[in-house]
N, C-alpha and C positions, 0 to 999 in steps of 0.2 A: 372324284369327291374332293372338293374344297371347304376350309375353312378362313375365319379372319385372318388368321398368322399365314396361308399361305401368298406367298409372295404370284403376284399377275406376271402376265408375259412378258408387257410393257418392261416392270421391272427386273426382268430376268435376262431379259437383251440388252436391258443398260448396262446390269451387272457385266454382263462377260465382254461387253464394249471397252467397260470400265479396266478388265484382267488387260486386254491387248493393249491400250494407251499406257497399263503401268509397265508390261514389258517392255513399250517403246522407249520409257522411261529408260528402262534396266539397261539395256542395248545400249542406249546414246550417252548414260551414264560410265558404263562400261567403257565401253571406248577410250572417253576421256579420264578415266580413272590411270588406265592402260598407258595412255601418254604422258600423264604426270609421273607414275611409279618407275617407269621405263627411260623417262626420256627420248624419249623414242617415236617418231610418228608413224601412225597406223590411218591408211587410208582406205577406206571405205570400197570396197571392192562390188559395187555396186552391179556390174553385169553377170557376176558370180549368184546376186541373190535368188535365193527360190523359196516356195511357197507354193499348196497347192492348186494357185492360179497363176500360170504362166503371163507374164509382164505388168505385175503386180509386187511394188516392193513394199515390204511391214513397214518401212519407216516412213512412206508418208502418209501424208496426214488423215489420207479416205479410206486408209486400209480396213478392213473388217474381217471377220471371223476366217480362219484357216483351222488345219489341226496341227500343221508342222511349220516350222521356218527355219532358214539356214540363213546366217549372216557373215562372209570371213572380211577379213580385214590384213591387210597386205605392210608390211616395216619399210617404211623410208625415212632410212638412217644407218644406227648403230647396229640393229639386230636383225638377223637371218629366219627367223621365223614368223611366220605368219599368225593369226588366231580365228578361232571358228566360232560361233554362237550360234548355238541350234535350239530351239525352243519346241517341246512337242506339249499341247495342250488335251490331246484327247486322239482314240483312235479307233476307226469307225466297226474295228471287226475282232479287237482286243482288249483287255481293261488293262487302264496305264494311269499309272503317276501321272499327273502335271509334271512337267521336270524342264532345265536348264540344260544343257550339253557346253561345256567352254572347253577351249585346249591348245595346245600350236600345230600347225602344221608345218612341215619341212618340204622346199623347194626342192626343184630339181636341177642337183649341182648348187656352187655358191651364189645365192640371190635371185634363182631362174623361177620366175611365178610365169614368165611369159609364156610357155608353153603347157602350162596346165590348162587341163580342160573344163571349161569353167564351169559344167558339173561333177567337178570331181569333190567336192564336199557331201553335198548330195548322196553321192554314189558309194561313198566312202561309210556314212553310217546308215543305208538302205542296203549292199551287199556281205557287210560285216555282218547284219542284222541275220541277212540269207543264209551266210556258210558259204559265201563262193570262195571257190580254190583258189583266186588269185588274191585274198584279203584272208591277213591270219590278224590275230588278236591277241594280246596274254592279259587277263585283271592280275595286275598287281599291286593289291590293297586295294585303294581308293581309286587307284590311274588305272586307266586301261591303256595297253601301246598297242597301238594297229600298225601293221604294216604291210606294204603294197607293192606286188610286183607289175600291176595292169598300166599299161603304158598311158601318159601324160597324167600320172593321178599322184598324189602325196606318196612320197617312199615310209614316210613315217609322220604319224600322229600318238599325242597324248593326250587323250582326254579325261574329262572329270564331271560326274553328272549329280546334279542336285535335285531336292523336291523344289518346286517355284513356291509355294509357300512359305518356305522355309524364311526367302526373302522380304523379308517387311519394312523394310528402311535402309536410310542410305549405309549407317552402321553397319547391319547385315551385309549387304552388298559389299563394301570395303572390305569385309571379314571372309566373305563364304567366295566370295569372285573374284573382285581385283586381284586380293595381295596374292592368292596361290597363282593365278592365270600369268602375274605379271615375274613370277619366278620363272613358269612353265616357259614364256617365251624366249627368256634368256637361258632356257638350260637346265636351269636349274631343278632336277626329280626331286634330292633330296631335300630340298628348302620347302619344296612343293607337299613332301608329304608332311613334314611338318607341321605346318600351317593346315593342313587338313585333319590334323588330328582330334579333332573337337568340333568340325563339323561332320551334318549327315548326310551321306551321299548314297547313289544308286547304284547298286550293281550295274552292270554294263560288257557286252551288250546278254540282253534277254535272246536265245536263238529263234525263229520260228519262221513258219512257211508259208505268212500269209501271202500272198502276192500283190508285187507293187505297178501290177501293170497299168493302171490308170497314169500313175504315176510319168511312166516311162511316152505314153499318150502326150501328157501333158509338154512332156520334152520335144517330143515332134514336133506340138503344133507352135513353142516357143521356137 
């Protein structure tokens, strides 16, 4: 049953065309926010991306609708840690927040990104998610810290999760992403919580059993 006020199809897939070009936004904005605050270049770790179509990356131009995406970004320069940007939009067998995922990750040994596996970002908030034994977690406060004993994956992560609405402007973005993400990579927790004190963030992670086996399909055929 329809009336005038509701919105057609036509505009209903524009709309959510509309969400993914502005997170493209977010993402490309991010980055470069990241380099200026840092001084520090972060490059684009582009073989690393995933999405739930295998060799499909969000940030060009033809991409369209997914539910998840994982973006990291690798320091060449001053600083030893990496950052993650993972975006979940919807999820096919759970009701969820829209949300942001940002954080650093830590190499293996000083400066070693080359031996990670390059779904190890991935795997990292899919088996947290799980409960598997070799991924512990603590929330503390607003941070969650994971950390990993599974061989070539992150020893340690800290992330930080928001509702995507939350962001509405470049303002917001500077406030709710950059500046805490751009402490987190240098180290710094307690500047991070900080700056997080007056935004609203997600618990993290939610436990549950859905199963990611499609998922792990996808990885094969990539």
């Amino acid at each position: 049953m329809t009336n005038e006020n509701t919105a057609s199809l036509e505009e209903v897939f524009y709309y959510i065309q509309d969400v993914y070009k502005q997170c493209q936004s977010i993402a490309k904005d991010t980055a470069d926010g990241l380099r200026k605050e840092t001084q520090c270049y972060f490059e684009h770790k582009k073989e690393w991306d995933f999405s739930r179509r295998p060799g499909e990356h969000f940030l060009s131009r033809d991409f369209f609708a997914t539910s998840k995406v994982w973006l990291t970004y690798v320091p060449v320069g001053n600083l030893s840690l990496a950052t993650l940007l993972y975006f979940q939009f919807f999820h096919s067998k759970l009701d969820i927040q829209p949300a942001m995922m940002y954080g650093s990750l830590a190499p293996l040994g000083i400066g070693n990104f080359e031996d990670i596996d390059r779904h190890a970002s991935y795997r990292m908030i899919r088996y947290t998610e799980e409960g598997w034994e070799d991924f512990d977690y603590k929330i503390d406060g607003k941070i969650t810290k994971v950390t990993s004993t599974k061989e070539k994956h992150f020893p340690e992560a800290h992330l930080v999760r928001v509702p995507l609405e939350s962001i509405r402007g470049t303002d917001d973005l500077n406030r709710i992403v950059i500046k805490p993400l751009s402490e987190l990579v240098k180290g710094n927790i307690e500047k991070t919580r900080e700056l997080l004190d007056n935004i609203d963030t997600i618990e993290w992670p939610i436990l549950h059993d859905v199963s990611f086996e499609e998922d792990e399909e996808e990885i094969e055929q990539a």
